[in-house]
C-alpha positions in Angstrom: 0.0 0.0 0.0 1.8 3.7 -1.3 0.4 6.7 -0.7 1.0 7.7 -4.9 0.0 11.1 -4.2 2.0 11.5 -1.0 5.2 9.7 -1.4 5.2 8.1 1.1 6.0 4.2 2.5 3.0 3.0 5.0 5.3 2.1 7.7 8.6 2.4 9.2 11.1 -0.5 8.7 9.9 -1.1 5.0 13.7 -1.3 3.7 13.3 -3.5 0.7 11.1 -1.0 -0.7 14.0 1.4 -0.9 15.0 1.7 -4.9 12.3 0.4 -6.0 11.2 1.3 -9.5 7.3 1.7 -10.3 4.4 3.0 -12.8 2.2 5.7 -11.6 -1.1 7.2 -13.3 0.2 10.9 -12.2 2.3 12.1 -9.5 2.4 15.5 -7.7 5.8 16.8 -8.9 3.6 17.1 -12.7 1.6 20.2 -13.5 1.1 21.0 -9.7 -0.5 24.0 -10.9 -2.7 22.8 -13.5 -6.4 24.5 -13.1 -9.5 22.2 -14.2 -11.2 23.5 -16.5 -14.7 22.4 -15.2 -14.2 22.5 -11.2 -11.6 25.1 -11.9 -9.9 23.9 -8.6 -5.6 22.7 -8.1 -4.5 19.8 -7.0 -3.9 21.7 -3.3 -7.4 22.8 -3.8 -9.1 19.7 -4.1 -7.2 18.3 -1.2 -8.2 21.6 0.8 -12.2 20.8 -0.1 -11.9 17.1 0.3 -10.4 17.4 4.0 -13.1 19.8 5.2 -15.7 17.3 4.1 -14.5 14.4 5.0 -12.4 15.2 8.4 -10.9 13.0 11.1 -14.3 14.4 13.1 -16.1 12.3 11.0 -13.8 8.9 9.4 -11.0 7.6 11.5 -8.2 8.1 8.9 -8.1 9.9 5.7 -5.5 9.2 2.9 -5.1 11.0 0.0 -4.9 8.8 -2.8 -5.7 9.0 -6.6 -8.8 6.7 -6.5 -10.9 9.3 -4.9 -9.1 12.2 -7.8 -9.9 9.7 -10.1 -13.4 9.6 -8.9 -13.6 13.0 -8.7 -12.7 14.3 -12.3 -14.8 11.8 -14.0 -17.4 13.2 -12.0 -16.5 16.5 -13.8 -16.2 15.0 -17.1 -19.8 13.2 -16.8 -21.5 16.9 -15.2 -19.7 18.9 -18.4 -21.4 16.5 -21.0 -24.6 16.8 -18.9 -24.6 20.2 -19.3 -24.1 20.2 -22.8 -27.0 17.4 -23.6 -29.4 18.6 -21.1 -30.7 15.5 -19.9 -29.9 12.5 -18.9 -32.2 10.5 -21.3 -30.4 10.7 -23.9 -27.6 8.5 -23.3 -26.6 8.1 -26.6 -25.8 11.6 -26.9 -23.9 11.8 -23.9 -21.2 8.9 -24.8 -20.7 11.1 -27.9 -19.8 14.3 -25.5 -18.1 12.4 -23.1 -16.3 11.0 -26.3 -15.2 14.2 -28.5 -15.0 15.7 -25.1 -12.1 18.7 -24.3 -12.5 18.7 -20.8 -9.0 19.2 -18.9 -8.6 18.6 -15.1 -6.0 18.7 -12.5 -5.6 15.1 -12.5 -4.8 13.1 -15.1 -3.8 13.6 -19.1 -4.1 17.6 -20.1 -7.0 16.3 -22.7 -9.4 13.2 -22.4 -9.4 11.6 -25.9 -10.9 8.0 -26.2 -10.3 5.6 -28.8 -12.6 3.2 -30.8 -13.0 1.2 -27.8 -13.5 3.9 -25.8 -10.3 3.6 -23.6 -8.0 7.0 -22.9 -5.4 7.4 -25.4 -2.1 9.2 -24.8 -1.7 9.1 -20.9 1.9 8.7 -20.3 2.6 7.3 -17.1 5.6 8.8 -14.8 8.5 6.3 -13.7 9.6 7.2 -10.1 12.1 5.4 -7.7 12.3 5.0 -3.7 15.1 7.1 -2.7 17.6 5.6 -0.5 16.3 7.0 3.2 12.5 6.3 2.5 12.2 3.4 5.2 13.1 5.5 7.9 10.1 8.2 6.9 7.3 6.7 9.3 3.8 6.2 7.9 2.7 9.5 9.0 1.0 11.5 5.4 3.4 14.5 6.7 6.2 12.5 5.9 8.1 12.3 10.1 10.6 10.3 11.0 10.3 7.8 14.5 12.2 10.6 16.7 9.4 13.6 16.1 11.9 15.6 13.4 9.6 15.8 9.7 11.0 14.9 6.3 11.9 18.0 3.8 9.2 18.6 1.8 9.0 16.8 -1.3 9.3 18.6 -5.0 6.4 19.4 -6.4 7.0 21.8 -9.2 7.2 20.3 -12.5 10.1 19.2 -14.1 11.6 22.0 -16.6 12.6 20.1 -20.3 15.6 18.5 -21.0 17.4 19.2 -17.2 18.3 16.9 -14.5 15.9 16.7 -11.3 16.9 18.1 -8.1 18.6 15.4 -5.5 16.0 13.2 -3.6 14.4 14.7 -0.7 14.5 11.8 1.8 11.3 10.5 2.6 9.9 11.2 -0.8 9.5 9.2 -4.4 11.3 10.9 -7.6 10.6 11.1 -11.2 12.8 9.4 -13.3 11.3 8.9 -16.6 8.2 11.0 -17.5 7.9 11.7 -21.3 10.6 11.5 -23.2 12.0 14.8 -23.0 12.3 14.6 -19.0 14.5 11.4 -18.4 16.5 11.4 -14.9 19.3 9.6 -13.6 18.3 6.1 -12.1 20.5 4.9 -8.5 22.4 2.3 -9.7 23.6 -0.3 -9.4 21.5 -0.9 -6.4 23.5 -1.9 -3.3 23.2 -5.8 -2.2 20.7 -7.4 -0.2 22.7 -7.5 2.7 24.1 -3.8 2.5 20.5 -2.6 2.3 19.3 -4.7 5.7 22.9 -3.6 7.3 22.6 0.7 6.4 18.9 -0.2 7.2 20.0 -1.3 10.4 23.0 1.0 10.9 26.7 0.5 12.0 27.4 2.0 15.0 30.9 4.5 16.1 31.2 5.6 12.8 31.0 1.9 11.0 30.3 1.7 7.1 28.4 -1.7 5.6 30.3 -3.9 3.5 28.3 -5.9 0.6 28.3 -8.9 2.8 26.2 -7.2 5.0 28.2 -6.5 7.5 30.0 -3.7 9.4 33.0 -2.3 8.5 34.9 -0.8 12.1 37.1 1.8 13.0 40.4 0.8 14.5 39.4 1.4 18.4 36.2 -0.3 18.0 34.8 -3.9 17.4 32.0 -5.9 17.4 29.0 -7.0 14.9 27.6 -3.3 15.0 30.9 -1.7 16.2 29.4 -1.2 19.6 32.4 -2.7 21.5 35.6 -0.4 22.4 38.7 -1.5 21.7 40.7 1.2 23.5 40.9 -2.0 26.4 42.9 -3.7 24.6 44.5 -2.3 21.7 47.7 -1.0 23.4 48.4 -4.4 24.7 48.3 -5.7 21.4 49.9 -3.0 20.0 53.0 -4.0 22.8 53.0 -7.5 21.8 53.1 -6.7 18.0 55.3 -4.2 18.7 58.0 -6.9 19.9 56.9 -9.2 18.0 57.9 -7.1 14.8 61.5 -6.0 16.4 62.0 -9.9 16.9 61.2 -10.5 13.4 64.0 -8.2 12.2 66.4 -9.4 14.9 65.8 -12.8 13.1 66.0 -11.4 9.3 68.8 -9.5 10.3 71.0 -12.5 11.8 69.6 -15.3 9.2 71.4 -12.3 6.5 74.3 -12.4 8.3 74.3 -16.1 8.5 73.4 -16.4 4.6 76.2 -14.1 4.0 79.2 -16.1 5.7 77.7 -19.2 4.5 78.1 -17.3 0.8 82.3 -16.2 1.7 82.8 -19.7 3.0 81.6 -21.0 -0.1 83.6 -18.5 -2.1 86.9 -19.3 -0.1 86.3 -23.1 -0.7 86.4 -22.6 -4.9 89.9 -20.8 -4.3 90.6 -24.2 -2.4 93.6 -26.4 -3.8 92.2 -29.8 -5.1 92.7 -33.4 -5.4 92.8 -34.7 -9.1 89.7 -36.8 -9.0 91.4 -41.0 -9.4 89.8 -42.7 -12.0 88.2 -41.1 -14.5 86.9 -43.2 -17.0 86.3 -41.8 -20.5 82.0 -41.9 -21.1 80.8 -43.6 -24.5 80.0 -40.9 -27.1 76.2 -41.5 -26.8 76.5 -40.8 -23.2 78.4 -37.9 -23.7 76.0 -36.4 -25.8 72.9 -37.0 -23.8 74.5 -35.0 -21.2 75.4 -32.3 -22.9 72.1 -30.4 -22.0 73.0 -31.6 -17.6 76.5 -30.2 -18.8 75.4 -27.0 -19.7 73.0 -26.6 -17.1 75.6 -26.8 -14.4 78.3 -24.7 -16.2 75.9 -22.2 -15.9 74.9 -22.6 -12.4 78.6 -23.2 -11.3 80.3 -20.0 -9.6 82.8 -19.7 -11.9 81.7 -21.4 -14.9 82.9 -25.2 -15.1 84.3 -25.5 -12.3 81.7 -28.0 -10.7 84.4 -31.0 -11.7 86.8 -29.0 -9.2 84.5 -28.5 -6.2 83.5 -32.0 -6.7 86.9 -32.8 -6.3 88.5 -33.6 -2.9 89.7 -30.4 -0.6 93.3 -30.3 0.3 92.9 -30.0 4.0 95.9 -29.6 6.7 95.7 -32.4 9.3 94.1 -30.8 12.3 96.9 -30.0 15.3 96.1 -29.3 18.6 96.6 -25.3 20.0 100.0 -23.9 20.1 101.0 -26.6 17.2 101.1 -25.3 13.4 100.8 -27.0 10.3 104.0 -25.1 8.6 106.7 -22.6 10.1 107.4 -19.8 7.6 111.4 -18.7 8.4 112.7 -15.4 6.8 114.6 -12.7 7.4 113.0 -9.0 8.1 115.4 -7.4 5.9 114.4 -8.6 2.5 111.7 -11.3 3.2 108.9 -10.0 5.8 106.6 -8.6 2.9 106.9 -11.9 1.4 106.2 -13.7 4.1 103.2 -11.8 4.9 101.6 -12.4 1.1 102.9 -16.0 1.5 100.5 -16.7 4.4 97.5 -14.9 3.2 98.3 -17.2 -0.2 98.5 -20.7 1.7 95.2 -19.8 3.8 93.3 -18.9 0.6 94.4 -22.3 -1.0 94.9 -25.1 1.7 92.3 -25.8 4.3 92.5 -25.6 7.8 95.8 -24.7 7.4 97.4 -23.0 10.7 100.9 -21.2 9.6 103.6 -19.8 12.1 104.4 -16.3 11.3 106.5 -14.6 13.5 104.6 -11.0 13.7 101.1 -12.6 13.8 102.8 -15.8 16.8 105.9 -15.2 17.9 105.3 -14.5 21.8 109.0 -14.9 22.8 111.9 -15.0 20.7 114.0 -17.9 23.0 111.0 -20.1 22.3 112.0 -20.3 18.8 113.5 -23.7 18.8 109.9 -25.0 20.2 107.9 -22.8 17.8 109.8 -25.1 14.8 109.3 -28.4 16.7 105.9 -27.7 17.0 105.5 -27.3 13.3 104.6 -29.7 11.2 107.1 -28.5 8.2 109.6 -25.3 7.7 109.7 -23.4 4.6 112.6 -21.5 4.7 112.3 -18.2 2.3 116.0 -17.3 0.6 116.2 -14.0 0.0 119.0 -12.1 -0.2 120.9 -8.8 -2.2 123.8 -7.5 -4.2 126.1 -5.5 -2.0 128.0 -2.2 -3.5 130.6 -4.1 -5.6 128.1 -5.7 -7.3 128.2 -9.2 -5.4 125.6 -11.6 -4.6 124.7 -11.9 -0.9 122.6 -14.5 1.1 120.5 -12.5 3.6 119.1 -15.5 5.0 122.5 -17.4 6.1 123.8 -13.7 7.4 121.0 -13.9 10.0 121.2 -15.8 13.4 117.6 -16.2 14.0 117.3 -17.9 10.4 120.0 -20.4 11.6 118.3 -20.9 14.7 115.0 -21.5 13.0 116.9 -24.1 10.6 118.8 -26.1 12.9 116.1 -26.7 15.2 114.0 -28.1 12.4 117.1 -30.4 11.6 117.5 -31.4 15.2 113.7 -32.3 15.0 113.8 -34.1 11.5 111.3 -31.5 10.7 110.9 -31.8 6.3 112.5 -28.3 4.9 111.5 -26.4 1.9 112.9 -23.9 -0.2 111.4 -21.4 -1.6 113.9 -19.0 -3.6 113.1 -15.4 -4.3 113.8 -15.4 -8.2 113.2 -11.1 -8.1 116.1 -9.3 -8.0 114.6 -6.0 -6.9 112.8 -8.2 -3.8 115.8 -9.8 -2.9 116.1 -12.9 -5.4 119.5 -14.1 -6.0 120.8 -17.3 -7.0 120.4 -20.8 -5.4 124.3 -21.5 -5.2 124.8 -18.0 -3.7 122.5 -19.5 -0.6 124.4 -22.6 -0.7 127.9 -21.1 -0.9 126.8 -18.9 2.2 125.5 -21.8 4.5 127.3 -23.2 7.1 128.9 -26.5 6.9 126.2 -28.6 9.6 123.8 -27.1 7.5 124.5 -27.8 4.2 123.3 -31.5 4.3 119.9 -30.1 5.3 119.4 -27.6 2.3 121.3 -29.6 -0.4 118.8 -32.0 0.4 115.9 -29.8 1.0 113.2 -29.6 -2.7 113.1 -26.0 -4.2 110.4 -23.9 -5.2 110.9 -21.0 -7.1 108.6 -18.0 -5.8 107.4 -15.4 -8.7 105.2 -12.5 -8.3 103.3 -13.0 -11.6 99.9 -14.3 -10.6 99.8 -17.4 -13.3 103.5 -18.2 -12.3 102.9 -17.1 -8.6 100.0 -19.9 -8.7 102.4 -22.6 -10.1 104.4 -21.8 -7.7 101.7 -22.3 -4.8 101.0 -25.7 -6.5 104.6 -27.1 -5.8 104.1 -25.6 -2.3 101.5 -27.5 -1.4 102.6 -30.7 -2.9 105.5 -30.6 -1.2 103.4 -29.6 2.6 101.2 -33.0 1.7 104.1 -35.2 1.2 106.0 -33.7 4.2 102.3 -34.0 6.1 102.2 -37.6 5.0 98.9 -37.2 4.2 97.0 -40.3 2.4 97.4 -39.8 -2.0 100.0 -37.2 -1.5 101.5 -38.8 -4.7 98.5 -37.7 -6.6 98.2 -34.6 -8.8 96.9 -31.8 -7.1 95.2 -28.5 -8.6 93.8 -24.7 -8.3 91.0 -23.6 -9.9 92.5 -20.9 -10.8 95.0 -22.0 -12.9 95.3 -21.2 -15.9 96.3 -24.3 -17.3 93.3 -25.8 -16.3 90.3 -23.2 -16.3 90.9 -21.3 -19.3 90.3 -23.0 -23.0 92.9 -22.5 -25.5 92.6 -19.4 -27.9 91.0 -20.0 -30.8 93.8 -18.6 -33.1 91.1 -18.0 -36.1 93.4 -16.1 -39.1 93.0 -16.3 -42.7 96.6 -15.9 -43.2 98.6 -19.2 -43.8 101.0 -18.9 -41.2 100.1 -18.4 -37.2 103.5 -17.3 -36.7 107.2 -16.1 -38.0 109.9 -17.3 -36.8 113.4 -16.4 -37.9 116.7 -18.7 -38.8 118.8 -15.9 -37.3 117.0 -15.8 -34.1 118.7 -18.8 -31.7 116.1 -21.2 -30.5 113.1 -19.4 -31.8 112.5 -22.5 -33.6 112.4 -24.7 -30.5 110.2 -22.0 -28.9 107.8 -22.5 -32.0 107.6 -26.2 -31.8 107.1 -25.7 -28.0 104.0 -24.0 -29.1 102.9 -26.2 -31.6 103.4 -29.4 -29.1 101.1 -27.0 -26.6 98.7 -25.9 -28.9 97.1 -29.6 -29.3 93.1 -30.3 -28.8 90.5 -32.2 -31.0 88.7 -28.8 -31.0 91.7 -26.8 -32.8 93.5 -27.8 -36.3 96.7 -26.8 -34.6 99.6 -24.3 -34.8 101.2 -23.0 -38.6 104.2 -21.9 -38.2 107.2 -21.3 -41.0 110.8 -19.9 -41.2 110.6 -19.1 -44.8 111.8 -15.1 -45.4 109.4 -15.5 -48.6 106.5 -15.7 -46.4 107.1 -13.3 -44.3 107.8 -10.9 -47.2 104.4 -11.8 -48.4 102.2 -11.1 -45.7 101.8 -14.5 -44.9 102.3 -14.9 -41.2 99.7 -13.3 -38.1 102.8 -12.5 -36.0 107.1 -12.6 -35.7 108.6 -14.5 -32.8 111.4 -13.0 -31.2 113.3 -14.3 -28.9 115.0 -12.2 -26.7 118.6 -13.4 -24.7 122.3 -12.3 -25.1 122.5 -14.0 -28.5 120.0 -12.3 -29.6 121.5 -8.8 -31.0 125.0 -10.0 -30.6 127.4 -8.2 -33.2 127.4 -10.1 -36.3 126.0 -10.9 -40.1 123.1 -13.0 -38.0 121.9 -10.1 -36.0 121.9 -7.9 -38.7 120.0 -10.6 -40.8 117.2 -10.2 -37.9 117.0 -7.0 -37.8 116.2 -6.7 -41.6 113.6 -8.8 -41.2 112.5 -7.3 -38.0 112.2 -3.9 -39.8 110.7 -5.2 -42.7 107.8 -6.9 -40.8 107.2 -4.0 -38.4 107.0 -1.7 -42.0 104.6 -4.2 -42.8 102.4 -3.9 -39.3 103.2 -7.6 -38.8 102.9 -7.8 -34.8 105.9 -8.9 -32.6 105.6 -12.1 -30.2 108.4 -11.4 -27.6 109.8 -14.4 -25.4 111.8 -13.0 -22.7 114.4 -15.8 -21.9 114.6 -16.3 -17.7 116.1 -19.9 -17.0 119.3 -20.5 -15.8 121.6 -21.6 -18.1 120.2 -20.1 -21.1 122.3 -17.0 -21.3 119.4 -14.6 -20.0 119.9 -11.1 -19.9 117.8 -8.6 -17.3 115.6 -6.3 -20.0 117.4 -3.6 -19.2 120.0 -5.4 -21.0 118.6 -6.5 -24.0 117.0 -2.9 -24.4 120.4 -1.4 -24.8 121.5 -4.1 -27.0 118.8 -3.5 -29.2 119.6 -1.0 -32.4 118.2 2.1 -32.3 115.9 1.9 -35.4 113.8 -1.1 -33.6 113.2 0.9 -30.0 112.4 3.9 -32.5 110.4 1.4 -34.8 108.1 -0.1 -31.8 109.8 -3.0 -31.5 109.0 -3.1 -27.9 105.3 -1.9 -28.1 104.0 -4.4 -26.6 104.9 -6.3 -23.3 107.2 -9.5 -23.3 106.5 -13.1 -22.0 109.0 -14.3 -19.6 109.9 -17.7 -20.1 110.5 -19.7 -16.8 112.1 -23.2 -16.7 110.6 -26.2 -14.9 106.6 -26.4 -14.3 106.4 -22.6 -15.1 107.9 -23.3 -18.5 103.9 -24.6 -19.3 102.7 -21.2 -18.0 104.9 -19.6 -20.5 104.2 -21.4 -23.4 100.5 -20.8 -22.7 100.9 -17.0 -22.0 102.4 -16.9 -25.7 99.7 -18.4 -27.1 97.2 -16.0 -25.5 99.1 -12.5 -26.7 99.3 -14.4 -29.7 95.7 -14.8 -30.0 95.6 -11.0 -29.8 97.9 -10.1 -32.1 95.6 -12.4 -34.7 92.6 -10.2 -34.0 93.7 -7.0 -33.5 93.0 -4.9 -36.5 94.9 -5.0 -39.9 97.2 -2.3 -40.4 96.6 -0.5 -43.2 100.0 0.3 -46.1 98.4 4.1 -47.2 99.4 7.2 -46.2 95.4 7.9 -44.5 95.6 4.2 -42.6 99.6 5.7 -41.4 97.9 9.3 -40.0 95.0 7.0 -38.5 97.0 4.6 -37.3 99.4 6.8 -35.4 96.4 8.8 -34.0 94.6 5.7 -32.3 98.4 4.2 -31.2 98.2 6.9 -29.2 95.0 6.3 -27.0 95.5 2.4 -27.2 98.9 1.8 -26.5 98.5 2.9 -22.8 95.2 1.2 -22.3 97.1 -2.0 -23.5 99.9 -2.1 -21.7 98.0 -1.7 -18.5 95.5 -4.8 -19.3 98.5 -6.6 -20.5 100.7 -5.6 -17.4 98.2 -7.5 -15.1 99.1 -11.0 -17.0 102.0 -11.2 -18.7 104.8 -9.4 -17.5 106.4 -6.3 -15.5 106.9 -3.3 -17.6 109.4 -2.8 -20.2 112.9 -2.0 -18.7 112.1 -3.7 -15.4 114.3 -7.2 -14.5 111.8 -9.0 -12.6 110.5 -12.0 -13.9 
């Protein structure tokens, strides 16, 4: 039951009723002012007239409602065609007046026109919505809410053409579609089921509804209606999440700290020394092939690409000692050998295990317990170090100092294993081995004659060879079980690096001369190193014709005392020399450094050299030294990386543009290079270290 003509619900509580869409046959808000134009009364008017006759004094309630209107105008309509006819006999001529009839009231369409059937035509009926807010209007005709306060009073003027209505007045109906110049905007979407009960209902404290009905809280409240306080509670909880955050970070922070020495540990065991893995059996092919893809897979995962073989391989570990016992003594002299000493130790930490070493400025608590440092070592590596006096003569540091002797004949005394490790640098005190010998004193000499040597270099690819006979020689004097098997680094060169590719579409790798002594054993060297199934191998020629024909990648010299000695051989080599740096053919230099091989400091060999080479560029780029022994691999492979730079460095170009370009970029690469080169290969030119 809706009051059309009021707008209003019929009782309090009627929720669902809110957006409700419905058809009415007229509604107040339309022609409010419209004047009948047979009882010539309003709308207000006829509500004015009907209340005084038909009061509460009289009828219990009274509703305004369009039935009674309805009543009311067709009352009007019938007494105009009466009048018109004159009497009520003639029926016949009253259904035609009531028919073509003009009459126009205050309720209803502006003109009555019937069709055939003798039904209005033309009565467009208004579309109007329950505002949100209608189910709290009580059932009163005024239009009051529960607590006593009265609804705004609902539009009634008619709605202009073409504009949007006025907002809804709570408590009353709206037009939304009357004709179809006055269209309105529609609520929607509608809210759910739930929210409408839930706003119907109310939150409580500030609370909004949620679509599922129920009430969304503020932080200090709680509850189904937020009608319980929180403020009880909350800073309680607020402690305990409080610590319970700071605990969480405590945890984060140490589990990073954890996560982060577990990460250097595992970085310090890849620089670990390794046992050769005993055997290795060669896979079938078909194996082999179905696990490449595994292969790849963990050469990509592994730290340092391919190295998962090594890591899978055994650690070298020092036998564990007891405190106050060390795995090795390291005995040197201050003067020349403390720096070395220091590096040493830092070296044999990064690549053996557990090792513990004896180092006088990091142990030494009292210099008369020397003797019982060494017998509580497991092994004594004597450094030889030494220097060349005024007169230009070779002297043994180490067998000048007291302490040194000490050091060494308490590890005789206690059969403790010796090793040797000789400083091959002049400038950091390397002189030779007999110098040493010829210096120590006689109930010594059994001791170091019998003693294994290892020469110490600075270079990091020889430095790392040299660590590799260190250690061998630790784990055979440790005793420890397959100290007779090979042992490796990862970062060895030798071993983790592939072999250059040496791609050239010359015919010839490499140049070497007849007038240059042992270049050709050099070459053949490099051929016998330059072997895998992966490579078609080393060309190398000695034929002038080819070298006059821009046939060869590079020129191998090599560089000792014979080298530019006086005579029709040097100058043979140094036509050829000039004739292939005219040409841009790029110099391989060998630097000869074994004993016995008549090697000359490069000081030496610079001044030997004929001016027109040093002027020419000869030494542009940085020599190889050649060590003897296991470094002598190091060497070879060394040559064949600068060689595999000299292949793929640009062509040089014979006109007189490629000579001003070519000097202009010389002059920004040639620095860059030798500092990248410096790194690897050798010291820089005019220095006599290794």
């Amino acid at each position: 039951r809706y009051n059309l003509l009021e707008g209003t619900l019929p009782g309090d509580g009627q929720w669902h009723y809110e957006y409700f869409l419905t058809t009415q046959r007229w509604h107040r808000a339309l022609s409010p002012d419209r004047r009948g134009t047979f009882s010539n009364w309003t709308i207000e008017e006829y509500f004015t007239k009907f209340n005084d006759l038909f009061s509460e004094d009289r009828f219990h309630s009274v509703e305004r409602d369009s039935t009674g209107a309805a009543t009311f105008v067709s009352m009007c309509v019938f007494a105009a065609a009466l009048e018109e006819v004159g009497t009520v006999n003639d029926t016949a001529a009253l259904a035609n007046v009531i028919y073509n009839s003009t009459v126009s009231e205050f309720f209803g369409p502006p003109g009555l026109a019937f069709n055939g059937d003798g039904q209005i035509e033309e009565w467009d009926f208004p579309i109007v919505q329950f505002p949100p807010g209608t189910a709290r209007i009580g059932s009163d005709t005024r239009g009051c809410r529960q607590d006593g306060s009265c609804a705004p009073d609902c539009p009634r003027a008619s709605l202009p053409p073409n504009q949007a209505p006025e907002p809804f007045a709570q408590g009353c109906d709206r037009v939304v579609y009357y004709a179809p110049d006055n269209v309105s905007i529609v609520v929607f979407p509608m809210p759910t089921w739930q929210q409408r009960r839930c706003e119907y209902e109310g939150c409580e404290n500030g609370g909004s509804c949620t679509p599922d009905g129920r009430c969304r809280c503020d932080l200090l409240f709680h509850g189904s209606r937020c009608e319980l306080d929180r403020k009880v509670v909350i800073i309680p909880t607020i402690c305990v999440g409080s610590l319970f955050v700071v605990m969480i970070i405590v945890l984060s922070v140490l589990l990073r700290r954890r996560v982060r020495l577990q990460q250097k540990l595992t970085l310090a065991e890849q620089s670990y020394a390794r046992w050769e893995p005993p055997n290795v059996r060669r896979r079938s092919t078909s194996k082999y092939v179905l696990a490449l893809p595994q292969r790849a897979i963990d050469k990509f995962r592994s730290p340092k690409g391919g190295v998962e073989a090594q890591v899978a391989a055994r650690l070298v570990t020092a036998p564990g000692l007891p405190h106050g016992f060390f795995s090795c003594f390291l005995s040197h002299v201050w003067a020349s050998g403390q720096d070395q000493a220091r590096s040493l130790k830092g070296l044999l930490q990064r690549y053996v295990k557990n090792i513990a070493v004896f180092l006088d400025v990091d142990n030494l608590e009292d210099l008369a317990r020397l003797e019982e440092y060494v017998s509580n070592s497991s092994a004594v590596i004597v450094f030889l170090t030494g220097h060349v006096d005024d007169e230009g003569v070779a002297v043994s540091d180490y067998m000048k100092s007291n302490n040194c002797l000490v050091e060494l004949r308490a590890a005789a005394a206690h059969a403790r294993p010796v090793i040797l490790l000789l400083e091959t640098d002049p400038t950091h005190g390397g002189v030779s081995l007999e110098t040493h010998t010829a210096a120590c004193p006689a109930d010594l000499l059994p001791t170091v004659l019998g003693a294994p040597v290892v020469p110490w270099h600075r270079l990091k690819d020889f430095q790392i060879c040299s660590m590799l006979l260190l250690i061998q020689q630790l784990v055979t004097a440790w005793g420890a079980p397959g100290a007779d098997r090979t042992i490796f680094i990862p970062e060895d060169r030798l071993r983790s690096s592939p072999l250059p590719q040496l791609q050239t579409k010359r015919s010839y790798h490499l140049y070497h001369s007849a007038s240059n002594p042992c270049a050709a054993a050099i070459a053949a060297d490099l051929e016998a190193q330059f072997v895998s199934p992966n490579h078609s191998g080393l060309r190398t020629t000695a034929e002038p014709e080819h070298l006059r024909h821009d046939a060869c990648a590079a020129f191998l010299l090599y560089l000792n005392a014979e080298t530019f000695a006086p005579g029709a051989r040097a100058d043979t080599l140094v036509s050829e020399l000039e004739a292939a740096l005219e040409a841009g053919t790029g110099l391989l230099l060998a630097h000869e450094r074994r004993d016995g091989w008549r090697r000359l400091t490069f000081d030496e060999i610079i001044v030997a050299t004929p001016e027109g080479l040093k002027t020419a560029g000869a030494y542009r780029r940085i020599a190889t030294a050649l060590h003897g022994g296991r470094h002598y691999a190091v060497s070879l492979r060394l040559l064949l990386d600068e060689l595999d730079l000299l292949i793929r460095r640009p062509v040089r170009s014979h006109s007189l543009l490629g000579t001003v370009l070519r000097k202009t970029s010389e002059a920004g690469s040639s620095s860059g290079d030798l500092m990248r080169r410096r790194k690897r290969e050798s010291p820089r030119l005019g220095s006599s270290s290794v």
